[in-house]
C-alpha positions in Angstrom: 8.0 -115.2 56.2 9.3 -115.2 53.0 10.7 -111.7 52.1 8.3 -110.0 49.4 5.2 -111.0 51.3 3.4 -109.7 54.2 -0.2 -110.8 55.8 -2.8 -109.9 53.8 -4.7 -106.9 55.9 -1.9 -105.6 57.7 -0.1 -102.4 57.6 -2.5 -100.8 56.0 -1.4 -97.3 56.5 -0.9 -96.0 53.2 -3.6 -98.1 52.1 -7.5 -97.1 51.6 -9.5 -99.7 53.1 -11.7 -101.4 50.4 -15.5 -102.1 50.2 -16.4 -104.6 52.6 -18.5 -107.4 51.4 -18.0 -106.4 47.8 -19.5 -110.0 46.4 -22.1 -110.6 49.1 -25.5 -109.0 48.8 -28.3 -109.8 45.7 -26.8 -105.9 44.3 -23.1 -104.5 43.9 -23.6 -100.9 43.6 -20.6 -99.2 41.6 -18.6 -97.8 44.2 -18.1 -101.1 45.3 -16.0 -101.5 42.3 -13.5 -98.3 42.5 -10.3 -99.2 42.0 -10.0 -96.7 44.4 -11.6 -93.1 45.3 -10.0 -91.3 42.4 -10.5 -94.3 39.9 -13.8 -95.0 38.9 -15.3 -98.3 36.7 -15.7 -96.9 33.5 -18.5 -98.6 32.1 -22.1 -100.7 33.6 -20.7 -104.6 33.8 -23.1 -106.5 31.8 -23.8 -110.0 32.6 -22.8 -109.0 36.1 -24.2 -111.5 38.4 -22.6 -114.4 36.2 -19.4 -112.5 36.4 -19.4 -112.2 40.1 -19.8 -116.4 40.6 -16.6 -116.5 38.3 -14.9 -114.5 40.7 -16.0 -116.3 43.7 -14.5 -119.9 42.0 -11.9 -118.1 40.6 -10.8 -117.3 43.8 -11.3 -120.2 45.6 -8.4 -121.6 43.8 -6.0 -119.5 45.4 -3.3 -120.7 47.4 -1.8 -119.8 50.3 1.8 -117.6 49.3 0.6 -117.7 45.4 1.7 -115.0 43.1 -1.2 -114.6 40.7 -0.9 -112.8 37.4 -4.3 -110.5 36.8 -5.1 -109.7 33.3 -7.7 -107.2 32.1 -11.5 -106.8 31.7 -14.8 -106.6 34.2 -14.6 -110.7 35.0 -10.2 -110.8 36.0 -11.2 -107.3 37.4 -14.4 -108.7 39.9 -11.5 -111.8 40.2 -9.2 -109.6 41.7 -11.4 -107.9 44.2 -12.4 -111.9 45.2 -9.0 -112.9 46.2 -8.8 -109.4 47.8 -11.1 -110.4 50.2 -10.9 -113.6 50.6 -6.9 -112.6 51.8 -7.9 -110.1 53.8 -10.6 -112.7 55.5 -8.3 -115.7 55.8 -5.0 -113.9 56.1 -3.3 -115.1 52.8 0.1 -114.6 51.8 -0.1 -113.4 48.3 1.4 -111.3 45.8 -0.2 -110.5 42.6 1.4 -109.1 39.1 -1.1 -106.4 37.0 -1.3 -105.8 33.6 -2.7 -102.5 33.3 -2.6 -99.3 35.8 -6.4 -100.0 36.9 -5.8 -103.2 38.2 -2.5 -102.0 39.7 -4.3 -99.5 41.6 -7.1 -101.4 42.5 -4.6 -103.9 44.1 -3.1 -101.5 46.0 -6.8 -100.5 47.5 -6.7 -104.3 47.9 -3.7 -104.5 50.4 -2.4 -107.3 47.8 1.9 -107.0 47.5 2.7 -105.9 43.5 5.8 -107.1 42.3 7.0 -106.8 38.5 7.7 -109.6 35.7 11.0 -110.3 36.6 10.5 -110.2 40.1 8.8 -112.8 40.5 6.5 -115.4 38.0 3.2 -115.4 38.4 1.8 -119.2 39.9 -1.1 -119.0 37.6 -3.0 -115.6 35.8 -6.5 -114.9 35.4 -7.1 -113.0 32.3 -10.6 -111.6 29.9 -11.3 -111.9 26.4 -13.4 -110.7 23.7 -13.6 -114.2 21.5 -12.3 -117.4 21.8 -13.0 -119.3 18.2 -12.8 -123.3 18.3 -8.8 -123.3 17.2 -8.4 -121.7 20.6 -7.1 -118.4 19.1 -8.3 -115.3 21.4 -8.7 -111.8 20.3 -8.8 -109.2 23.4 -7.5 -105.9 23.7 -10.4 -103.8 24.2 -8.6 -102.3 27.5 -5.5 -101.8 25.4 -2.8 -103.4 27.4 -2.0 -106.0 25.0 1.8 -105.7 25.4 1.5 -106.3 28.9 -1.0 -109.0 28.7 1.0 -110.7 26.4 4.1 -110.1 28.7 2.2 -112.0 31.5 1.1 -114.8 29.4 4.3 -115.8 28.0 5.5 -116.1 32.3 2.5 -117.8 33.4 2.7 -121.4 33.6 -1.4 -121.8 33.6 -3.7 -119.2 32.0 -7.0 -119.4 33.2 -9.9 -116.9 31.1 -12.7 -115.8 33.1 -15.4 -115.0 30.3 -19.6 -115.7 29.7 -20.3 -118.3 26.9 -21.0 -116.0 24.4 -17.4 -114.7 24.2 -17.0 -118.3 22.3 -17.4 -117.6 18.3 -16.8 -119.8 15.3 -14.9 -117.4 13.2 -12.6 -115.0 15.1 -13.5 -111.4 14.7 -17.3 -111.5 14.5 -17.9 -109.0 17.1 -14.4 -106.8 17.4 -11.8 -105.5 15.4 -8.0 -106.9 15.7 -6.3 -104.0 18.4 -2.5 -103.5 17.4 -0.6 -101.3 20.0 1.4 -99.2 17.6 4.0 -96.4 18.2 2.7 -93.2 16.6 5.0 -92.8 14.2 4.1 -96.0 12.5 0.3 -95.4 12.0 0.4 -95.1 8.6 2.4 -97.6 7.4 0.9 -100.2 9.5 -2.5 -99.4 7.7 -1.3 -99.8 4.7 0.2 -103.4 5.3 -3.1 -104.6 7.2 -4.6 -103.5 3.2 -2.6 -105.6 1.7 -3.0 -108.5 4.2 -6.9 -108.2 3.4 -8.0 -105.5 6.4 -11.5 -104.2 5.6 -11.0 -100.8 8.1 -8.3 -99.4 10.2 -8.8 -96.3 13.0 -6.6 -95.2 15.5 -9.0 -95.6 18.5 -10.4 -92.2 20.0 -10.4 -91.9 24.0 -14.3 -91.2 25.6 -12.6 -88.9 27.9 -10.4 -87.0 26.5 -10.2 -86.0 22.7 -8.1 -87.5 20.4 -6.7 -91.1 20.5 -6.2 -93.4 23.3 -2.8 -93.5 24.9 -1.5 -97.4 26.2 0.5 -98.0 29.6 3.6 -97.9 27.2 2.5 -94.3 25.7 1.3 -96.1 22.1 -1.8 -95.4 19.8 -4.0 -98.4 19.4 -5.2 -99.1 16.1 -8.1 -101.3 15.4 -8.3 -103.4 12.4 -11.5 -105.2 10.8 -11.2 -108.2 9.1 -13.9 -110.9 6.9 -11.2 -113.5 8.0 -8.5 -113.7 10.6 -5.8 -116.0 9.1 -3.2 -117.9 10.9 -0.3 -116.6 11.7 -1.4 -113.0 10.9 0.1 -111.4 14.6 3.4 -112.9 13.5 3.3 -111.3 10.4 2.3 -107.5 12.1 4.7 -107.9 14.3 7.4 -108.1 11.9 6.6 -104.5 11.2 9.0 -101.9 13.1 7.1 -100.0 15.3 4.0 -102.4 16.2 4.6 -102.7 20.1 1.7 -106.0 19.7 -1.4 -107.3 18.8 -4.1 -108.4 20.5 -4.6 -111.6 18.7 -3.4 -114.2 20.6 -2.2 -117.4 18.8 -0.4 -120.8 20.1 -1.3 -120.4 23.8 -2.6 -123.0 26.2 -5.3 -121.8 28.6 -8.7 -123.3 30.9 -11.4 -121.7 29.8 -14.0 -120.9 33.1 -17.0 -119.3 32.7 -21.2 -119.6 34.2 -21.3 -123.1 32.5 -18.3 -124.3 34.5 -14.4 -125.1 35.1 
């Protein structure tokens, strides 16, 4: 056995045991979508049943002794727990790379090996978005792991987004604002250049749970930027700024778009 990876459902230990059946049934309740006791779902998942038939393809595609990069949002999320079980069922040798500390832990429940960027590079990675416009530029973010989603892009030899139809827009920013993971101290200045580069509004996103602003895997603010138009290039340009960590516009990748209508 190659040395990283162990059988899929085996010393399970120090390991809660997951949700069995988690995509059978006509209703998944939300404990069946913990990440684990202490780590709840935060949210309803809209367009749920849809989501969960993405899952079940996505994971289909799974190889035996894969490692799989796992992105963000409810679809890569549902994803994940797929290939959990479907591991667990067939005994697959997998290992799988997180972006954020929810999927991380909800890989763990899992029994799925984690190993870091540099560790090892990811077969293929399942990722969300928010919009996809017709140039194939994405903007996600709404999770606010950009840095590390970006991170797992740039390894990934296939990118593969796991979205509904609607996510697909003709002008990029219709529905959400531009999220820029920003060190604190830079909050102001970085407002003042998204001004001059034509931003309609800036905030520092607030957290639901807690007061005050949210707080990224990286201990950043995340600001959120509205625009009438998006132009090209503009993450390049943000980035140039000292103390923007990344955006969550997402220019100049190749990915497979799969959603209800196919892929």
């Amino acid at each position: 056995m190659a040395a990283g990876l162990y059988r899929a459902g085996r010393h399970r230990k120090r390991r809660s045991t997951p949700p069995t059946g988690i995509l059978h049934g006509t209703a998944m309740t939300p404990a069946h979508r913990y990440a684990s006791e202490l780590l709840h779902w935060p949210e309803e998942v809209v367009h749920l049943e849809t989501k969960l038939g993405v899952a079940q393809r996505l994971a289909a595609r799974v190889l035996d002794g894969q490692c799989i990069g796992i992105g963000s949002g409810s679809a890569t999320y549902l994803s994940l727990w797929a290939i959990g079980e479907r591991a667990r069922n067939e005994g697959l040798h997998l290992r799988v790379i997180t972006s954020s500390y929810e999927t991380e832990v909800a890989a763990s429940t899992l029994g799925l090996p984690i190993v870091r960027l540099g560790q090892a590079v990811p077969d293929w990675s399942i990722d969300g978005a928010d919009e996809v416009d017709p140039d194939g530029r994405v903007l996600k973010g709404r999770g606010g792991a950009m840095f590390r989603e970006k991170m797992l892009w740039s390894a990934s030899g296939t990118i593969v987004l796991a979205i509904e139809s609607d996510k697909r827009v003709e002008r990029l920013g219709t529905r959400w604002p531009i999220p820029i993971e920003v060190h604190p101290d830079a909050v102001g200045r970085l407002a003042a250049f998204l001004r001059t580069r034509g931003a309609t509004g800036a905030l520092v996103r607030t957290g639901t749970g807690k007061d005050g602003p949210v707080i990224t895997e990286l201990g950043c603010f995340v600001l959120d930027a509205h625009f009438d138009e998006i132009p090209q290039g503009l993450s390049s340009e943000i980035k140039q700024l000292p103390g923007v960590i990344e955006t969550g516009l997402f220019e100049g990748y190749s990915f497979e778009i799969v959603d209800e209508l196919g892929g």
